[in-house]
Residue, then its C-alpha position, 0 to 999 in steps of 0.5 A: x891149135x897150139x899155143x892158143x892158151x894164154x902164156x904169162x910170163x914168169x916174174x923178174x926173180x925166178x928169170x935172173x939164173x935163165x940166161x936167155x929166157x927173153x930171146x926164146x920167149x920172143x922167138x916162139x911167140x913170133x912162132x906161134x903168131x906166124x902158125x896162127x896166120x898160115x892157119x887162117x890163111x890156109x882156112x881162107x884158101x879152102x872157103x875160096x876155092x868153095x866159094x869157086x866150086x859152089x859159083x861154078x855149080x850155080x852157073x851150070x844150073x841156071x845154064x841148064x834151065x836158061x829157058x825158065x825167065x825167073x829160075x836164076x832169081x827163084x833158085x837164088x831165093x831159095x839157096x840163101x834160105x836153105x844154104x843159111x847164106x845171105x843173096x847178096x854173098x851168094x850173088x858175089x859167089x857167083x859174080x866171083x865165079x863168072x869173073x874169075x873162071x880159071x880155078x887154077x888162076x886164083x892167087x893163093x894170097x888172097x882171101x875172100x875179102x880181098x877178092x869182094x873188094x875186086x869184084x867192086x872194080x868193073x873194068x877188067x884192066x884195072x881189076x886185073x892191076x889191082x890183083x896183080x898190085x895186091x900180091x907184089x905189095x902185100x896190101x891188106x883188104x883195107x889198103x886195097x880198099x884205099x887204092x881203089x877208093x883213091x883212082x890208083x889204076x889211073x893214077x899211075x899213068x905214064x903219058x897216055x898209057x897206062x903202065x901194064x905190069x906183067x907178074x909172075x909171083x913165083x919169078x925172082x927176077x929183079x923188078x925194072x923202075x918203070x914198074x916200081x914208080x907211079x906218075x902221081x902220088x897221094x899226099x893226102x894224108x898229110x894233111x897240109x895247110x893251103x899255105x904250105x911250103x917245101x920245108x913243111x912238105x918235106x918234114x911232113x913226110x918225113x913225120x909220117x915216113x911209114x905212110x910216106x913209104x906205104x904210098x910209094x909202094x912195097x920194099x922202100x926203105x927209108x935211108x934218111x933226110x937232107x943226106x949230105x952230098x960233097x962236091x967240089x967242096x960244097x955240102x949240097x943234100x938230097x931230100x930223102x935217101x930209100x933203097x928199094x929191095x927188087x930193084x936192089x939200088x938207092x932211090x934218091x928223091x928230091x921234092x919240089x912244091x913249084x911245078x917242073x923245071x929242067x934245071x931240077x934234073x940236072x942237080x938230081x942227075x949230079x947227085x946220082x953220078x955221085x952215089x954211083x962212084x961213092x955209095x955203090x956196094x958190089x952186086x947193087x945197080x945204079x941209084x935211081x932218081x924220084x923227083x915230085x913235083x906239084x905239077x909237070x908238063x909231059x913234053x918239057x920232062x921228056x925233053x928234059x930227060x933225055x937219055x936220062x929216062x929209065x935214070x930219073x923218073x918224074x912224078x906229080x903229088x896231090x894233097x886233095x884227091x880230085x873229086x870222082x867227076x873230076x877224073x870221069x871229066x879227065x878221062x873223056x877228054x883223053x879219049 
């Protein structure tokens, strides 16, 4: 397509008398790189919808012949061969077909591979939140590979239900803060000593602000660490200031390494009362408080919260994942 020869830019002498040059040059770079990528994309959204039609066509066959025990493994042997696909992506087009079988359904953010790393997830809920979750987030196929690796589905429970997140990519709306914050975050990439304090956390994070934001989820904005606060001529800070672009409000988030304690809500809620007189723009909503903690006993956060609940949201951190029987084990034992 165009643009796809190489452009060198010209030397420092001949661009003195171009006033601008820099500007332009950058500006149909960017250009050129967004063409590059609505054309792949474009390019993916037709192998999907192939992929779909050829898993739909499969499947009537093997339908039409369901009285032959072996035709489906017999008929698959011989399209690998004949199609010059291997079985194993010819088994995913048809296992995409059978779990996705509304063609007008398909999400158009999605690529092929994103769609392979969906049909790896068998229970139906968690393959749908990952789905939704990938296109409100934007995730790659890597970092949607890293969230299903890392029990995400599970790990953002809310008591003992799991929050289900109606989307609907072509709404506007304002997003609500029980669909924005999880009840564990990931930490792992912090890579911590066993003998960490709240300071090294929290400088950590901040170190690592991009992963930091990337954990919580898509439209934080980092605003900055140990922000001042004045009150009754004191200076108390909060840890970390965001803002966060669908529910249009600064997040004000504290971090703690010892487990819950109710007093923690009360220094929060005084700093939101503050930002909320002080801080609050015209159009924006109520801050919103994030406290994590290494650990939170459900009732004392519920007792604690009180009419504070949809205000301050509570959440846990882990710096080691938990092995897979660990969470299968934890799993059993709320059922």
């Amino acid at each position: 397509m165009p643009g796809s020869r190489k452009i060198v830019k010209s030397s420092n002498n001949e661009l003195e008398d171009i006033a601008g040059y820099d500007t332009l040059l950058n500006d149909l770079r960017t250009m050129l790189d967004l063409g590059k990528t609505r054309a792949y994309q474009a390019v993916d959204n037709i192998r999907v919808q192939t992929y779909w039609q050829i898993g739909e066509r499969i499947d009537r066959a093997e339908l039409e012949h369901r009285d032959r025990a072996d035709y489906g493994k017999r008929i698959m042997e011989h399209l690998a061969r004949d199609l010059g696909f291997s079985k194993l992506t010819l088994y995913r087009i048809i296992k995409f077909y059978r779990l996705f079988p509304i063609v007008s359904a398909l999400r158009k953010q999605l690529s092929w591979r994103h769609y392979v790393e969906l049909l790896a997830v068998e229970d139906e809920k968690a393959r749908a939140f990952y789905e939704q979750q990938t296109v409100r987030n934007r995730w790659s196929t890597r970092e949607l590979n890293q969230q299903i690796a890392s029990n995400l589905y599970n790990r953002i429970k809310s008591g003992q239900k799991i929050v289900e997140i109606e989307l609907d990519v072509d709404q506007h709306s304002l997003a609500a803060p029980e669909d924005i914050f999880k009840d564990v975050y990931n930490f792992q990439f912090l890579d911590l000593h066993p003998r960490y304090n709240e300071t090294e956390l929290k400088k950590a994070l901040v170190a690592q602000v991009e992963r930091f934001l990337r954990e919580l989820g898509r439209d934080f904005f980092f605003g900055g660490r140990e922000v001042s606060i004045p009150i009754a001529g004191n200076y108390d800070k909060i840890d970390l200031e965001l803002f966060h672009a669908g529910l249009l409000c600064y997040v004000l988030v504290e971090v703690k390494t010892e487990p819950f304690k109710a007093e923690h809500i009360g220094q929060l809620n005084s700093y939101l009362n503050w930002y909320k007189e002080n801080m609050m723009k015209p159009g924006q909503n109520s801050p919103v408080g994030l406290l994590i903690c290494r650990s939170k006993d459900e009732e004392t956060v519920h007792y604690a919260l009180g009419g504070l609940a949809q205000e301050i949201f509570v959440a846990e951190y882990l710096t080691r994942l938990p092995k897979e029987e660990q969470i299968l084990d934890a799993l059993e034992k709320e059922d």
